[in-house]
Every structure is written in C-alpha cells, then in structure tokens.
Chimera marker file (.cmm) of the C-alpha trace (Angstrom):
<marker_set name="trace">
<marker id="1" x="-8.185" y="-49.563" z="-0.484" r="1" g="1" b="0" radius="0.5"/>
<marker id="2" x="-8.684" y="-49.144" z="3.185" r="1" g="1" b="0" radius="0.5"/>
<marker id="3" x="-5.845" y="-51.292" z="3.862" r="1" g="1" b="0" radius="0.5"/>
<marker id="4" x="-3.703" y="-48.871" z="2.059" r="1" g="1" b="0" radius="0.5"/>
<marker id="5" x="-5.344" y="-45.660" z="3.918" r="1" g="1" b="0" radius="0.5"/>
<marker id="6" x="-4.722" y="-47.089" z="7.253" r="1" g="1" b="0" radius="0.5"/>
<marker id="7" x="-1.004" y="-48.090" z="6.560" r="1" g="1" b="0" radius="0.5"/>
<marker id="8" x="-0.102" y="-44.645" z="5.073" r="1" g="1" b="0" radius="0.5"/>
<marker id="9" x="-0.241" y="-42.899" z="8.146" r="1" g="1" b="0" radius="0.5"/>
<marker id="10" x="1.412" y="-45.422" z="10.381" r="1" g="1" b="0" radius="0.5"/>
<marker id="11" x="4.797" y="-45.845" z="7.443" r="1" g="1" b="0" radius="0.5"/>
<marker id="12" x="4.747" y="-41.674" z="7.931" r="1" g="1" b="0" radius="0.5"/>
<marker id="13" x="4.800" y="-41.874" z="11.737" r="1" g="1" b="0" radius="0.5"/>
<marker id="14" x="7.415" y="-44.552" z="11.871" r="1" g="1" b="0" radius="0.5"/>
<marker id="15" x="9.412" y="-42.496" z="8.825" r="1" g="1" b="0" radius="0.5"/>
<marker id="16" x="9.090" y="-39.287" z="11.388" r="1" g="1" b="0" radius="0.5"/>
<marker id="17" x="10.658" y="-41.106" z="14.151" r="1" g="1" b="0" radius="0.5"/>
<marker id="18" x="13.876" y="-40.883" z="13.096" r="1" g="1" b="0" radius="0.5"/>
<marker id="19" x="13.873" y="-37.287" z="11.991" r="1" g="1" b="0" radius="0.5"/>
<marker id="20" x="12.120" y="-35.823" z="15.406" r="1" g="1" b="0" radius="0.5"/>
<marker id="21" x="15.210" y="-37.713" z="17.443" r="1" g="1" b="0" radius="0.5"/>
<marker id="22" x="17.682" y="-35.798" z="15.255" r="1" g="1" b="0" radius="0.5"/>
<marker id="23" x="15.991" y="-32.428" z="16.292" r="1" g="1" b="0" radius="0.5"/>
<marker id="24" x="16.880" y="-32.390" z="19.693" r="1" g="1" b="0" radius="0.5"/>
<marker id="25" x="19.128" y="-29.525" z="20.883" r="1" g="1" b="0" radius="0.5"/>
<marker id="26" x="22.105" y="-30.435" z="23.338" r="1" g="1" b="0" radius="0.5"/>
<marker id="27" x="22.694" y="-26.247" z="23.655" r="1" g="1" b="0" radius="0.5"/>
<marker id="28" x="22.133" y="-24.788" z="27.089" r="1" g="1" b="0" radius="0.5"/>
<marker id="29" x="22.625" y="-25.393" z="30.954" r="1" g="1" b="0" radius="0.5"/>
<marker id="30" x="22.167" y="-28.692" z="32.564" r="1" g="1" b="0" radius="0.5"/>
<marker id="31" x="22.360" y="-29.577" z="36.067" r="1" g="1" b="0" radius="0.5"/>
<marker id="32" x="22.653" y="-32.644" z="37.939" r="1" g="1" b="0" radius="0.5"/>
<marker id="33" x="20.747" y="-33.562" z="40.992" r="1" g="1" b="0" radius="0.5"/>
<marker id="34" x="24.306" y="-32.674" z="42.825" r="1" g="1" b="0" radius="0.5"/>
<marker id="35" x="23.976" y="-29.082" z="41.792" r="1" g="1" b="0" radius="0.5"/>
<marker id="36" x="27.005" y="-29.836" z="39.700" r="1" g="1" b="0" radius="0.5"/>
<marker id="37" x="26.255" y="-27.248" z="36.153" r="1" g="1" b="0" radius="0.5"/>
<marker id="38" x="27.216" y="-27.257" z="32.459" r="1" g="1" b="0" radius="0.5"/>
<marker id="39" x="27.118" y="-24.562" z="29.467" r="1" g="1" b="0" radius="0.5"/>
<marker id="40" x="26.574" y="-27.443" z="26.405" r="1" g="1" b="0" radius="0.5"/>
<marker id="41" x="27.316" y="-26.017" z="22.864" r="1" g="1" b="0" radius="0.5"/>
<marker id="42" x="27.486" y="-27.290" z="19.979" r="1" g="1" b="0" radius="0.5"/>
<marker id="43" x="31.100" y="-26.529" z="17.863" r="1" g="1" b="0" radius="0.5"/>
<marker id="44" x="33.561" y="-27.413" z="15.758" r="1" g="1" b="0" radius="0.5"/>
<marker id="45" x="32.167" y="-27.912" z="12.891" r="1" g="1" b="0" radius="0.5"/>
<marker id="46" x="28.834" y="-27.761" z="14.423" r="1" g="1" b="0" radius="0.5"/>
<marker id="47" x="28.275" y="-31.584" z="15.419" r="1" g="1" b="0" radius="0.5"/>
<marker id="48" x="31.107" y="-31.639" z="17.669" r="1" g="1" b="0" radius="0.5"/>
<marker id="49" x="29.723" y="-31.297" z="22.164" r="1" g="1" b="0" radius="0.5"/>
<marker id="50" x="31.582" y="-28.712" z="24.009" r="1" g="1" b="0" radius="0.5"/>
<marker id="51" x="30.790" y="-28.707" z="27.696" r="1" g="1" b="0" radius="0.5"/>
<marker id="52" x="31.522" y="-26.236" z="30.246" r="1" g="1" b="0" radius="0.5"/>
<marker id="53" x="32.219" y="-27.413" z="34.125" r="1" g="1" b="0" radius="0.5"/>
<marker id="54" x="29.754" y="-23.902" z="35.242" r="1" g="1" b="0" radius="0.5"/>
<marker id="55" x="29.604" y="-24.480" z="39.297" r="1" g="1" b="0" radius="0.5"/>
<marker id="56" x="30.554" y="-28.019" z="41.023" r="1" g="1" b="0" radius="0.5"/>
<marker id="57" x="28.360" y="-29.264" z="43.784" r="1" g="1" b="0" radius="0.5"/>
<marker id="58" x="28.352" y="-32.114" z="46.418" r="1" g="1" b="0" radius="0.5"/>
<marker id="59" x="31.314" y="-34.756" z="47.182" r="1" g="1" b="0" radius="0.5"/>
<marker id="60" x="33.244" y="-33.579" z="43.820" r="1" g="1" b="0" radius="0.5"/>
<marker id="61" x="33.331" y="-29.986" z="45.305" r="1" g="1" b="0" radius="0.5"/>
<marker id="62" x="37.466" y="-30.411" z="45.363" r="1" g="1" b="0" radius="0.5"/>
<marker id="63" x="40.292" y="-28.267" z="44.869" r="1" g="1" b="0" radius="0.5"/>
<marker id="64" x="40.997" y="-30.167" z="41.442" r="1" g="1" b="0" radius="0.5"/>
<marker id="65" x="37.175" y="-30.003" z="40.280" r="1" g="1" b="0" radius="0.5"/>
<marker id="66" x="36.908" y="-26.195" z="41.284" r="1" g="1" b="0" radius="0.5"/>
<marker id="67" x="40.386" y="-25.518" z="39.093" r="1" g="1" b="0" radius="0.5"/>
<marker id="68" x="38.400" y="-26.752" z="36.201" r="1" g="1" b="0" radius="0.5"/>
<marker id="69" x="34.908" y="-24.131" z="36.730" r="1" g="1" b="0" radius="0.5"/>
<marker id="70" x="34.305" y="-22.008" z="33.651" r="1" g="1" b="0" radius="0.5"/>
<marker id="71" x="36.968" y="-24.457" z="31.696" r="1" g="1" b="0" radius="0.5"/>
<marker id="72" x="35.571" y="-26.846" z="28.473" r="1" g="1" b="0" radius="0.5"/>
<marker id="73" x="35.839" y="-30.152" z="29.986" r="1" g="1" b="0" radius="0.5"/>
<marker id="74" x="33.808" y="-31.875" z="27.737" r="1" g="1" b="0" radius="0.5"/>
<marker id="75" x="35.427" y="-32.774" z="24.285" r="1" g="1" b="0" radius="0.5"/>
<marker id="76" x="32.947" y="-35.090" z="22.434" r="1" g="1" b="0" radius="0.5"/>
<marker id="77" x="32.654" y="-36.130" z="18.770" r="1" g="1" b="0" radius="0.5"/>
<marker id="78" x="28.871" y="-36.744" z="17.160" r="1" g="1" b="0" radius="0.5"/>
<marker id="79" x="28.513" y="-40.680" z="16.737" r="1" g="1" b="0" radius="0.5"/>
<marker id="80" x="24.888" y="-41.009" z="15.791" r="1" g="1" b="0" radius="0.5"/>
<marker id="81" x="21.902" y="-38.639" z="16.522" r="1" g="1" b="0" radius="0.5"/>
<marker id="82" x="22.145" y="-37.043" z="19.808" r="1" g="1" b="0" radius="0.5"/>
<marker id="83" x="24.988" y="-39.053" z="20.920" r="1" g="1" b="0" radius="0.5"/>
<marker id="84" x="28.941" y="-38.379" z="21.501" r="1" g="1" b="0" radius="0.5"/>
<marker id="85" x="31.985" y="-39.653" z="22.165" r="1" g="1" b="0" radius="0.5"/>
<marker id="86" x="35.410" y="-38.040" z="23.571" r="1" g="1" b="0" radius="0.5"/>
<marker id="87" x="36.521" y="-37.015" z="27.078" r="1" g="1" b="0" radius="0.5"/>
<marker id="88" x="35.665" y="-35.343" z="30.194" r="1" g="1" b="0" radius="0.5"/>
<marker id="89" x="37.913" y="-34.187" z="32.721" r="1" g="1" b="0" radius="0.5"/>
<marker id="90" x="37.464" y="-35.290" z="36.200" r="1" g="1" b="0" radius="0.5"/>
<marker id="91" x="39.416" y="-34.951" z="39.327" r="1" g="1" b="0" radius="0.5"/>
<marker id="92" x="42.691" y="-33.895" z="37.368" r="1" g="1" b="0" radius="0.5"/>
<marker id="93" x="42.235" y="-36.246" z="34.830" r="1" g="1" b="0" radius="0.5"/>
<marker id="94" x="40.802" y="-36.740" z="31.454" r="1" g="1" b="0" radius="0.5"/>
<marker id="95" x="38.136" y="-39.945" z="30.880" r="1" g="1" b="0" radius="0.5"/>
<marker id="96" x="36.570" y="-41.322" z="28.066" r="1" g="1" b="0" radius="0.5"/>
<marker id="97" x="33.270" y="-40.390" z="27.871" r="1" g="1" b="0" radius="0.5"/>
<marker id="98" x="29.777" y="-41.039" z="26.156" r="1" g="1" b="0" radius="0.5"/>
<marker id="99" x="27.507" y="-38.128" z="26.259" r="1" g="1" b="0" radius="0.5"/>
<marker id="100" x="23.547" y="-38.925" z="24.773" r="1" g="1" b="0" radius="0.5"/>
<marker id="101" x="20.880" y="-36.395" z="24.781" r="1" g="1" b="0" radius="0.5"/>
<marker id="102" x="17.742" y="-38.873" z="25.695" r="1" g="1" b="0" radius="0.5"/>
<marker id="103" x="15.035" y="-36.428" z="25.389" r="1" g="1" b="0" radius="0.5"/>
<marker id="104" x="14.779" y="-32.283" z="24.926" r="1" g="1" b="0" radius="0.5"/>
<marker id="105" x="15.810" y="-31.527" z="28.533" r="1" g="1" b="0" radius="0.5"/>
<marker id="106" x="17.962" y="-34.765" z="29.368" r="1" g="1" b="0" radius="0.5"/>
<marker id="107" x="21.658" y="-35.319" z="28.872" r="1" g="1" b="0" radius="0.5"/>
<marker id="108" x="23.243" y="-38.417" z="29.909" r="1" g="1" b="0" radius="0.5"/>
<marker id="109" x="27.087" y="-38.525" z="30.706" r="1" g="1" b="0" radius="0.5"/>
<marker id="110" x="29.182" y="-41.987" z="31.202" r="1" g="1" b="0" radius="0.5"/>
<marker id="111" x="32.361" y="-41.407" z="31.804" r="1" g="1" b="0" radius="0.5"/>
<marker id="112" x="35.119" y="-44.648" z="31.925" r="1" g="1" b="0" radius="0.5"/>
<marker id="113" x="38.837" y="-44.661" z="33.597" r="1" g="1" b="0" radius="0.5"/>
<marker id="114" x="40.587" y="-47.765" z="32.638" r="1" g="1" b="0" radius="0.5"/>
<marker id="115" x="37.418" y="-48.959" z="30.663" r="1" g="1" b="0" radius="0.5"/>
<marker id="116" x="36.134" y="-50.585" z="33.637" r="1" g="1" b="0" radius="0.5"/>
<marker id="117" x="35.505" y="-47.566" z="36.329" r="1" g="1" b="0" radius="0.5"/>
<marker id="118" x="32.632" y="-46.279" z="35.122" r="1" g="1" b="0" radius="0.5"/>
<marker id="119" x="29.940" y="-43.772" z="36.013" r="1" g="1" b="0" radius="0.5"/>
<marker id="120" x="26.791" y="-41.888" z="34.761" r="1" g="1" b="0" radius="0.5"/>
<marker id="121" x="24.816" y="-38.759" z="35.651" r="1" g="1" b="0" radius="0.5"/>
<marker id="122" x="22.277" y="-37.427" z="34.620" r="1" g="1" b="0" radius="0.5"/>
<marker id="123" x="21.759" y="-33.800" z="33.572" r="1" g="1" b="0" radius="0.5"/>
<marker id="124" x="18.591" y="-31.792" z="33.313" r="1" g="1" b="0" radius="0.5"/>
<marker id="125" x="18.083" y="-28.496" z="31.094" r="1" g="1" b="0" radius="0.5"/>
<marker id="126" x="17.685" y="-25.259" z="33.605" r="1" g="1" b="0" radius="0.5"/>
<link id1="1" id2="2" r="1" g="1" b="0" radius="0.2"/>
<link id1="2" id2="3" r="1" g="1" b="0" radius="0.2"/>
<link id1="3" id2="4" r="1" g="1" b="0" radius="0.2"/>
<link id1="4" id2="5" r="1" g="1" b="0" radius="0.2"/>
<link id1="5" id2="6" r="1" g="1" b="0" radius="0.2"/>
<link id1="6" id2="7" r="1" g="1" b="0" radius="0.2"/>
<link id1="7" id2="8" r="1" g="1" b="0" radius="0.2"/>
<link id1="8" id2="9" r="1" g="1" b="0" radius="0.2"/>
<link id1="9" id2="10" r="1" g="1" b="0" radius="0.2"/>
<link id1="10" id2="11" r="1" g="1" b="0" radius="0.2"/>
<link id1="11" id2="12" r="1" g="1" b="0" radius="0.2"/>
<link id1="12" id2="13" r="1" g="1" b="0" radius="0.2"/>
<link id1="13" id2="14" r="1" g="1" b="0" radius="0.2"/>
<link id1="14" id2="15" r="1" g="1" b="0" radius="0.2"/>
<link id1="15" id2="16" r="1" g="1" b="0" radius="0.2"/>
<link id1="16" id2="17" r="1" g="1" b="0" radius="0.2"/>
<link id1="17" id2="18" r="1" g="1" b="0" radius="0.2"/>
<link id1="18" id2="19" r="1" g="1" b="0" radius="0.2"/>
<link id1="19" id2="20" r="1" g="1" b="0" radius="0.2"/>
<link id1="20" id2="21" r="1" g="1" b="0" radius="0.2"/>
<link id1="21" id2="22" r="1" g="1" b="0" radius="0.2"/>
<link id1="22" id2="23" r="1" g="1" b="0" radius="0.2"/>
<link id1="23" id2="24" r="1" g="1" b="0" radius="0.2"/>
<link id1="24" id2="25" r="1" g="1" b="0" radius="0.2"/>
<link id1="25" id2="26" r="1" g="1" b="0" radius="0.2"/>
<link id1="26" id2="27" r="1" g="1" b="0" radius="0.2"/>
<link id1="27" id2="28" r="1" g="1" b="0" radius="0.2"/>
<link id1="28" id2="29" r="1" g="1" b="0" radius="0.2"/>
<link id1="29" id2="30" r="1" g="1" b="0" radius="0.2"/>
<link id1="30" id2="31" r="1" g="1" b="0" radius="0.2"/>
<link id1="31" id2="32" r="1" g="1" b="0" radius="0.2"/>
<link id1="32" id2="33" r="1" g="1" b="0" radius="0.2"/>
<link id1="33" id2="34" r="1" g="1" b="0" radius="0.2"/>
<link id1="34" id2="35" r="1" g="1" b="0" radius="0.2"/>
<link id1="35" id2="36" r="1" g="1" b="0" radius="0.2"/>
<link id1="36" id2="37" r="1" g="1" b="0" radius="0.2"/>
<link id1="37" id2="38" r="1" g="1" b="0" radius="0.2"/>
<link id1="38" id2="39" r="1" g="1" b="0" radius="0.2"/>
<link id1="39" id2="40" r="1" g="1" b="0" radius="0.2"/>
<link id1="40" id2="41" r="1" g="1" b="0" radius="0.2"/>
<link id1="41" id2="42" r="1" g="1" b="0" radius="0.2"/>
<link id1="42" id2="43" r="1" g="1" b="0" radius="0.2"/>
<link id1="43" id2="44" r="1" g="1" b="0" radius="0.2"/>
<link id1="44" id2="45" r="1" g="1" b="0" radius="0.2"/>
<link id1="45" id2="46" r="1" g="1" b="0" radius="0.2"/>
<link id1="46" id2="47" r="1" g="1" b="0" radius="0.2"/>
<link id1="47" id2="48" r="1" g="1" b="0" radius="0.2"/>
<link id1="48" id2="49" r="1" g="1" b="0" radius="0.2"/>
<link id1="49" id2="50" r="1" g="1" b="0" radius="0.2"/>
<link id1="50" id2="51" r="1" g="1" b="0" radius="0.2"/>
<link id1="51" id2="52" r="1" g="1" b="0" radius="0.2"/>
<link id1="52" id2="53" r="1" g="1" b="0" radius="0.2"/>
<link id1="53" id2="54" r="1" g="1" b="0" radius="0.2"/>
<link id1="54" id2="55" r="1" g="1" b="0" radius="0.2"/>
<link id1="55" id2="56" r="1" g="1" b="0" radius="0.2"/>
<link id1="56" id2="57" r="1" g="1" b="0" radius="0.2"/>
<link id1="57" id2="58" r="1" g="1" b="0" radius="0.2"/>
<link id1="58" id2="59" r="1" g="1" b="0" radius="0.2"/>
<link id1="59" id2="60" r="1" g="1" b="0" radius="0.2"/>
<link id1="60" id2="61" r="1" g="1" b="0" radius="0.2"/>
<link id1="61" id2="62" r="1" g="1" b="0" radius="0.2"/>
<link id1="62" id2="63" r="1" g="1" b="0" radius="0.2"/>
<link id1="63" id2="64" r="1" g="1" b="0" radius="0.2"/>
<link id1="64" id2="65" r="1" g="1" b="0" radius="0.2"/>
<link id1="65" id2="66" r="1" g="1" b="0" radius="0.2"/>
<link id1="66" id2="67" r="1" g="1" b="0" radius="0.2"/>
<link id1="67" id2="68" r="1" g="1" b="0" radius="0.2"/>
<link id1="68" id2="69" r="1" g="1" b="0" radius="0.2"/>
<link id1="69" id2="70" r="1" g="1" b="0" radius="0.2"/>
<link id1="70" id2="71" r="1" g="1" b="0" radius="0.2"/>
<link id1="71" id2="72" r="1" g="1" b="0" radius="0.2"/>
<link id1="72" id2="73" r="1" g="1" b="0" radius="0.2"/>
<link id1="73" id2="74" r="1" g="1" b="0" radius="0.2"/>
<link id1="74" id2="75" r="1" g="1" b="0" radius="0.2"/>
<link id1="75" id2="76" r="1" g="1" b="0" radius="0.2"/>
<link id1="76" id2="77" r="1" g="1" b="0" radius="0.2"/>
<link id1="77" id2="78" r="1" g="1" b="0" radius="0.2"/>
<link id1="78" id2="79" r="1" g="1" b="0" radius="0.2"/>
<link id1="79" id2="80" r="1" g="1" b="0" radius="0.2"/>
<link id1="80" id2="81" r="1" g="1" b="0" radius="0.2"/>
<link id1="81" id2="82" r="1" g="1" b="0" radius="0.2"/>
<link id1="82" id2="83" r="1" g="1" b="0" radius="0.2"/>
<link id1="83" id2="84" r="1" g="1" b="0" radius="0.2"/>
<link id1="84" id2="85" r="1" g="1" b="0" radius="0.2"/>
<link id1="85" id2="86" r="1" g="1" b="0" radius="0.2"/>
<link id1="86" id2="87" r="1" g="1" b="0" radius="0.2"/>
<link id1="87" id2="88" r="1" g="1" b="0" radius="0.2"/>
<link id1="88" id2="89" r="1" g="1" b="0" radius="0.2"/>
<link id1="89" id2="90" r="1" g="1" b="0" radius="0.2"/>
<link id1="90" id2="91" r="1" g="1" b="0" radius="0.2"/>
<link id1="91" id2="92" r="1" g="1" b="0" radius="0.2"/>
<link id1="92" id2="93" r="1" g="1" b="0" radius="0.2"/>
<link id1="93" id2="94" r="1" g="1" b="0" radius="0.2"/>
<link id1="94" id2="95" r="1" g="1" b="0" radius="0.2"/>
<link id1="95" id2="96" r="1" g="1" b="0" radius="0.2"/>
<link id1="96" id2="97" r="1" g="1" b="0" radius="0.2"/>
<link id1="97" id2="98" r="1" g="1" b="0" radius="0.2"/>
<link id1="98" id2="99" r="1" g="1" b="0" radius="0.2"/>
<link id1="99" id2="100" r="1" g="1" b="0" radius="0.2"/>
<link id1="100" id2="101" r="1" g="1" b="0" radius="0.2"/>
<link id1="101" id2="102" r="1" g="1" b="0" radius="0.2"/>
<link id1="102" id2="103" r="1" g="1" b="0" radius="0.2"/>
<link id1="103" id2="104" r="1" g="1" b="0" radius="0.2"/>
<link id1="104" id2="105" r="1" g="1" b="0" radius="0.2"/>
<link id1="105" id2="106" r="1" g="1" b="0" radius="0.2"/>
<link id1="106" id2="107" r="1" g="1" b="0" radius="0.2"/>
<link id1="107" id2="108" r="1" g="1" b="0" radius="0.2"/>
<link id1="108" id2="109" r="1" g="1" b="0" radius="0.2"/>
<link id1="109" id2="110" r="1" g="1" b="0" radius="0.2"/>
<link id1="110" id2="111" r="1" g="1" b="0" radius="0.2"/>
<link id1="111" id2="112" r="1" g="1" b="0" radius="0.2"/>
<link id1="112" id2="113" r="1" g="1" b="0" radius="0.2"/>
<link id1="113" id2="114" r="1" g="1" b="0" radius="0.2"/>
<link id1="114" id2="115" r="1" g="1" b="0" radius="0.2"/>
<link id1="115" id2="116" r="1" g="1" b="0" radius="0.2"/>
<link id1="116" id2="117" r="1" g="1" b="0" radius="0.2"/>
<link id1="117" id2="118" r="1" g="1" b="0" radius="0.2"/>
<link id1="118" id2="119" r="1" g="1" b="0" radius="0.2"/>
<link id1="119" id2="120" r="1" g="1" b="0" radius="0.2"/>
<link id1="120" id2="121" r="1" g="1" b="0" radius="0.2"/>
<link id1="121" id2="122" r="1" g="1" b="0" radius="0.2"/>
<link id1="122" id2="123" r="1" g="1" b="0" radius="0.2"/>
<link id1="123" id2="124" r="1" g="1" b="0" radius="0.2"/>
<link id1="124" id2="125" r="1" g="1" b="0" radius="0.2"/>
<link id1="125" id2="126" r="1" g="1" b="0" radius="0.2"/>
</marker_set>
C-alpha cells in the first residue's frame, strides 16, 4: 500500500509536465541582448506566432532592417507546444525560421538561408 501512495504523486507530477509546458504565453515584448525588440502575438486562428520587428539595435541597425520597424516579420505556424515554424524577414529577405518559447520569459529564434546559414537569438520578455 505504501508503494502505491508514494507512486501516485510522482505519475501526477510527471502527467503535469506536459500540461504546465503548454501554458506558456509567447504574447508580449522581447528583446535581445542587441536591443533589437518584438511585439509577439498570438493569431490566426490563435496558434499561429505573429512577430513585430518594434526597434532594431546593434550591427543589423541598416537601412533594410529599419524599413521593416513596426512591420510583422515573423510568420510562424504552431508545431508542438511552444514551438513554430515559418519565416522571418531579415536584411530584405525572408528566412525560414524556428521560433520556441523555452521558458515564461524566453523566446528562441533560428533563422536558416539556404538551410545551411543559420543563426539564433535569444529574446527576453520586457
């Protein structure tokens, strides 16, 4: 019998797991340690990542990134909890891009020309 009370809470925490993850909310601003800024919202049809290019910071302070300030640059698809796929434009140009939401106030953003030029930053809720 106190086999079964001890198991019953661990099987609940593990079950919980899963469920806690799929509360995080991407919704909000987010900066990067550039200064570089994004509005996140979810739309569509409510799973779907909107991102707005806010303010641009640091070496991609260009003509071509500030043309793209208070413009949805993100595009991104739900693919599993807290995680999207779609494209973010950069520089003039649109890239394939993987956005996750690691924690409550951390936002991860990969973005791929080519498939093999690749980079991520790392966004923090303001």
């Amino acid at each position: 019998m106190l086999r079964y009370a001890l198991a019953l809470p661990i099987a609940l925490a593990f079950f919980a797991l899963p469920a806690a993850a799929q509360n995080v909310n991407p919704n909000g601003a987010w900066v990067d340690t550039y200064g570089t800024s994004f509005e996140f919202s979810l739309c569509g049809d409510g799973t779907d990542l909107c991102g707005v290019l806010k303010d641009i910071q640091g070496k991609s302070r260009t003509p071509d990134n500030l043309a793209l300030v208070n413009k949805q640059v993100v595009s991104a698809t739900q693919v599993a909890a807290n995680e999207w796929k779609g494209t973010v434009v950069y520089d003039g140009a649109k890239a394939a891009a993987t956005v996750k939401q690691v924690s409550p106030d951390t936002i991860k953003i990969t973005g791929c020309r080519a498939g093999i030029f690749c980079q991520t930053l790392t966004f923090n809720r303001v």
